[in-house]
N, C-alpha and C positions, 0 to 999 in steps of 0.2 A: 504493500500500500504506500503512496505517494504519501509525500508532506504537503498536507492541506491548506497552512495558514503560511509558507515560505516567502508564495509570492504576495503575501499582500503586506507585508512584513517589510522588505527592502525590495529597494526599484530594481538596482542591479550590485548581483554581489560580483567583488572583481578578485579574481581567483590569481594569484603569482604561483607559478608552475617553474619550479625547479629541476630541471634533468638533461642530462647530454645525449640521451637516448630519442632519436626522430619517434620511436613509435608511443612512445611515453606520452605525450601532451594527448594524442587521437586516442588513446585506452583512456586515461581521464575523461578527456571530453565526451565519450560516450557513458560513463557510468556517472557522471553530475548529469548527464541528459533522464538517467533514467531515477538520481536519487532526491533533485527538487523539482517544484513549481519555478522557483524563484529565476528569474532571466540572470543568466552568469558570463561576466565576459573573461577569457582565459587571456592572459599575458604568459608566453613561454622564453624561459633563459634558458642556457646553456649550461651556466656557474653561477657560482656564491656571487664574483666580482658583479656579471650581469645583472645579477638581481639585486643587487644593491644599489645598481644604479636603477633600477626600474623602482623599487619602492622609494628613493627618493624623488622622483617624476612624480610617482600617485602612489599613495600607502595603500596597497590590500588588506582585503576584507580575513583573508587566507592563505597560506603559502603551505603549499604541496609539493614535498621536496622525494625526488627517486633517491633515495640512500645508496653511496656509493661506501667507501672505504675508510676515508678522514674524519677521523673523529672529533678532531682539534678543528678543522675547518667548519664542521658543522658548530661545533660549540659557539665558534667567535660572529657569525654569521647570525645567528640565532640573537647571542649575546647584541651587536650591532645595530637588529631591527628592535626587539626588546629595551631598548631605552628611548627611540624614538616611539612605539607603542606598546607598551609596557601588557595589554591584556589580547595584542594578535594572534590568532590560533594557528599551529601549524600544523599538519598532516605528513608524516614518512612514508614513503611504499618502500617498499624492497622487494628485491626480487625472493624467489621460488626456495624453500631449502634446499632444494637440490643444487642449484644456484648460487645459493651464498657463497661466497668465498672466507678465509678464516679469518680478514678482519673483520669482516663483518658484525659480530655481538658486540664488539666494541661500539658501533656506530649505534646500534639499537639500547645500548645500555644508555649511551648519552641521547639518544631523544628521548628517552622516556628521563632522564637527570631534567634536560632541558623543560620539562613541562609539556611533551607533547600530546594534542588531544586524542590522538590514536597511532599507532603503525600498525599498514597494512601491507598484505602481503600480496603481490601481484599473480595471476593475472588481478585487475584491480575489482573490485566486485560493486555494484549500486545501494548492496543491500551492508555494505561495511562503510560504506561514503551516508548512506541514509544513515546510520548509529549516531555518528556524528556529527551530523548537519543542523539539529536543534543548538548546539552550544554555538556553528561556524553564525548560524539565523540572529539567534541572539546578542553578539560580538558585533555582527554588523550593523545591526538596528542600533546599538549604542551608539556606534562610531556616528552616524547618519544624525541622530537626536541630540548629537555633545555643540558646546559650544563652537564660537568660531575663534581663531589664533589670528590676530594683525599684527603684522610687524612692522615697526620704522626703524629705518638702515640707513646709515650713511655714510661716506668713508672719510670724513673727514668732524670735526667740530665747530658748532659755528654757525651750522647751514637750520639751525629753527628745527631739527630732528624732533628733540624732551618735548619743546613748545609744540609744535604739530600733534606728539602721541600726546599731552596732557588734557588739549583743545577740544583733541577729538573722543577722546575716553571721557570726556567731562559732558560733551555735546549727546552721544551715545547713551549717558547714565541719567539725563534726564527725560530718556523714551523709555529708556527699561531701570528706572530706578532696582539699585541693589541687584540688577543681571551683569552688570557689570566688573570687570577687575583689571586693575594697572599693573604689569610686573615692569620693574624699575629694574634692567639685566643691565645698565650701565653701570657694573659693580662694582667700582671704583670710584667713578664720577660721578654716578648718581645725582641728579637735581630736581623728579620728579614730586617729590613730598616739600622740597621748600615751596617751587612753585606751585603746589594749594595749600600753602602753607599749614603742613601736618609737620608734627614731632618725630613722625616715623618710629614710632615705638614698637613695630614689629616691621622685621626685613624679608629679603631673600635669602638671606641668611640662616636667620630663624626658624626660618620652611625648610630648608636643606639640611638642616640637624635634624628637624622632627621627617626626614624623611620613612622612616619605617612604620609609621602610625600616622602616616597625612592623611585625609580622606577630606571627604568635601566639609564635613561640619567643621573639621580643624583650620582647612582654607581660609573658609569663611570667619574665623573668631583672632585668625591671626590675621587677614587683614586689615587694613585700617579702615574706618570708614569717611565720606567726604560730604556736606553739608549737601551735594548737587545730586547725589545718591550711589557715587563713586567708592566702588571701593580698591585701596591700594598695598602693594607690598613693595614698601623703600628698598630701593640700595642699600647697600651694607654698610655699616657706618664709617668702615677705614677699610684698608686692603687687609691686614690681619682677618677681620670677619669677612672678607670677600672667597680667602682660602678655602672655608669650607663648602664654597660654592662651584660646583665643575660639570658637567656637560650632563652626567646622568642623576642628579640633583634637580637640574635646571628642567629637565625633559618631564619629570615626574611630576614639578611643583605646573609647568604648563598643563598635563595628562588631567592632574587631579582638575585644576583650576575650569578646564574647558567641561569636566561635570560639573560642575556646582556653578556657573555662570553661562550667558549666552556668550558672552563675548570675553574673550582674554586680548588685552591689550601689552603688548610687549613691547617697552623703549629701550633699544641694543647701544652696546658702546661703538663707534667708529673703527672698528677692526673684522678683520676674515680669519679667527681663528678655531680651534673644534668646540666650544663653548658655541660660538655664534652660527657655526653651519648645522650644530643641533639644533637652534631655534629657529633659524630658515629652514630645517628640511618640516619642523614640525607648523610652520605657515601656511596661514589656507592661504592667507595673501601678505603682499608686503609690497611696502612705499619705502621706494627709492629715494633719498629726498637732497636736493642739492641746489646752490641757491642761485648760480650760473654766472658763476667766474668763471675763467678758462682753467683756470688746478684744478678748481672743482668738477666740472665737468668730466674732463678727464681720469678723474678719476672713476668717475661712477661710470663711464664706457668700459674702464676695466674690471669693474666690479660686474657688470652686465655680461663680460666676456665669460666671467668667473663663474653665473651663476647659470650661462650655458653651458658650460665644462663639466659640471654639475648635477646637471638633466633638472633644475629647475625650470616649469614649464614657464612661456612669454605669459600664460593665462591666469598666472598666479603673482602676480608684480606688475606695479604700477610706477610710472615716473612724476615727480611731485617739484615743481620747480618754484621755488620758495624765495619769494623777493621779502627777506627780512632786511636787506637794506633800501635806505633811499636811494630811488632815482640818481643816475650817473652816468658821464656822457663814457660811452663806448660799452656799455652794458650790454648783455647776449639777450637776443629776443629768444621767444620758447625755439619759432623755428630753428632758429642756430645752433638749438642747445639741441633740439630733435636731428639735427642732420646731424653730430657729431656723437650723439648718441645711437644714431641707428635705429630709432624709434620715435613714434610723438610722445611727446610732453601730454601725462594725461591731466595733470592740473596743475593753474598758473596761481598761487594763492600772494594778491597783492602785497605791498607794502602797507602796515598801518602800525602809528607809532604806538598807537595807545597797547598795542599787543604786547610791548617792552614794558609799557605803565604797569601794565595787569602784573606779567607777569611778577614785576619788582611788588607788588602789593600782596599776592598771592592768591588773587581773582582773577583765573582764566577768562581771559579775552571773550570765549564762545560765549558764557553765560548772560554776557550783557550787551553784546553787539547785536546790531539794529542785523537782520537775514535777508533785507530786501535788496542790498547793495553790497559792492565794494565785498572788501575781506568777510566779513558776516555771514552774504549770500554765498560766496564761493565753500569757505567751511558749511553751509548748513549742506551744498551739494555731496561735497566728500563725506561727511556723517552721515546724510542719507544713503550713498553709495556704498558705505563700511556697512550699514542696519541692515542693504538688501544682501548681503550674503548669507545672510540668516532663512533666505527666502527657502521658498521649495529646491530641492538639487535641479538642474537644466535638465530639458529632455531628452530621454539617450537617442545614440545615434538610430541610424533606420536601420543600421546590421541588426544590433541588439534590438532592436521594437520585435523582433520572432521567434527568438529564446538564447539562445545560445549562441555568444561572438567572440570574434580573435580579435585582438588586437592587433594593429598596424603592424603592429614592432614582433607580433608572434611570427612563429613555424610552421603552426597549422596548414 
């Protein structure tokens, strides 16, 4: 008997198919055809390496790995995605006993070490994929119903970066009072809590100790909260407490944070380090932001190289062109700053002094500026534009509108 409630469950579960064997993916594919409702689109790798660049592109729902011989490469691979999604489920086949070869137990011992939700034994069967397709159903509907992750990136300081995530986390908090949350990852320089003028009596710091008991209620009580309905988690208060802050700390306090709120708001330090390509991989989206000097610019063209190099999708980044200075003769217009970027400028957010006032007072600019003009109405655009990612997911492609698809990038 089929799974009844699969597809009404999630629109499309996206299946990462690990194997270097061609017939592997087409034996999958045909026993997920016979063990859900749910419309499933398969992505097939080769290796560990491929598929870590494919789950940084897009995070699966599920990764279905052919068990090969490396026990240690499985372990680190596993280890890799599991900090970026801390509750992914993964499936092993292997082949046939007759088959196995004598490293073999070693690999099976460490997927079942790893937490896997089954290994199975090939040929692949519908009815050992149906076992465990309620937990794979479940896993995904979470992922689908969690909050959303915005990042502000910039490769330099200076360019209005804090000021832009504080504006817009402030503007955001007063559509979903208390859905909201700031993590302040500029863990050194941090200046998100002066500017709403909080105390910051709990950090990212703080979070990263209580990592083994975090859960949403604890999120919520360690961060701060902000008069506009905001709430936030400071920077660290020196570098000493920033130490106990590192890449799978950081990923966890994101994981928790996107349950217990709609929206996790992330302001990053001006660096490309494995601290900060954990918080880009785990970005539904992320603004660029740079304020269009020629260093500047150029920098964020290499930063854009980088985040192609990457397998960061162009659909997940925005470019944010931040005139925090006055007016000045030989200043880059967006276009120039778009032809040297390689891309358009998707927002031009004014000059207005009083955004410096604010800030120095510790009354974000958004809360009081007039939306019908000028800086005001541009920000109310980008808050609304951040609110509708919250929307329904887009509609899948027409491969997937009739059950089961490949991927571009698949074997199939």
């Amino acid at each position: 008997m089929r799974n009844q409630n699969a597809g009404s469950l999630i629109r499309t579960l996206q299946v990462l198919v690990v194997g270097p064997s061609p017939e592997f993916a087409g034996e999958l594919e045909a026993a997920l055809l016979a063990a859900t409702e749910a419309r499933v689109s398969l992505r097939s790798t080769a290796d560990f390496s491929e598929a870590a660049g494919a789950s940084r592109a897009r995070l699966p729902d599920v990764v279905c790995i052919e068990l090969g011989s490396d026990a240690a490469k499985l372990r680190d691979f596993v280890a890799g995605l599991r900090v970026l999604a801390p509750d992914l489920p993964f499936v092993g086949i292997h082949a046939s006993v007759r088959e196995t070869s004598a490293s073999a137990p070693d690999v099976l011992v460490e997927a079942v070490r790893c937490g896997f939700l089954d290994v199975i034994e090939r040929p692949i069967s519908s009815a050992d994929l149906r076992r465990v397709m309620p937990q794979i159903i479940a896993a995904a509907r979470a992922r689908e119903t969690a909050g959303r992750v915005v990042v502000f990136h910039s490769t330099k300081g200076g360019v209005g970066k804090s000021t832009l995530s504080v504006n817009v986390a402030c503007g955001l908090a007063r559509l979903r009072p208390g859905r909201v949350l700031l993590i302040d990852a500029s863990l050194q320089l941090g200046v998100c809590a002066v500017a709403l003028d909080l105390p910051g009596k709990s950090t990212v710091a703080d979070a990263a100790r209580e990592r083994d008991r975090l859960d949403e209620r604890l999120i919520r009580e360690l961060a701060e909260p902000h008069d506009c309905g905001l709430r936030v988690l400071a920077s660290p208060r020196d570098p000493i407490d920033a130490a106990d802050v590192d890449d799978e700390a950081l990923a966890r306090i994101i994981a928790i944070g996107r349950r217990a709120f709609d929206y996790v708001i992330v302001d990053t330090l001006p660096t490309v380090d494995g601290t900060m390509l954990t918080i880009l991989d785990l970005a539904d989206q992320i603004y660029l932001v740079n304020q269009g000097t020629v260093p500047d610019v150029i920098g964020a063209a290499r930063l854009l190289q980088t985040l192609d190099e990457l397998d960061i999708a162009p659909g997940r980044r925005a470019v944010v062109l931040n005139r925090n200075l006055p007016p000045f003769a030989g200043s880059l217009t967006a276009a120039e700053v778009g032809d040297r970027l390689g891309t358009e400028v998707d927002y031009e957010i004014p000059h207005d002094k009083k955004v410096l006032t604010a800030l120095n007072l510790g009354e974000p600019r958004v809360l009081r500026a007039s939306t019908r003009f000028g800086w005001g109405r541009v920000m109310r655009g980008l808050v609304e534009d951040v609110d509708a990612l919250n929307a329904e997911a887009p509609e899948d492609t027409a491969a997937e509108a009739n059950g089961l698809s490949v991927d571009s990038e698949g074997t199939l």
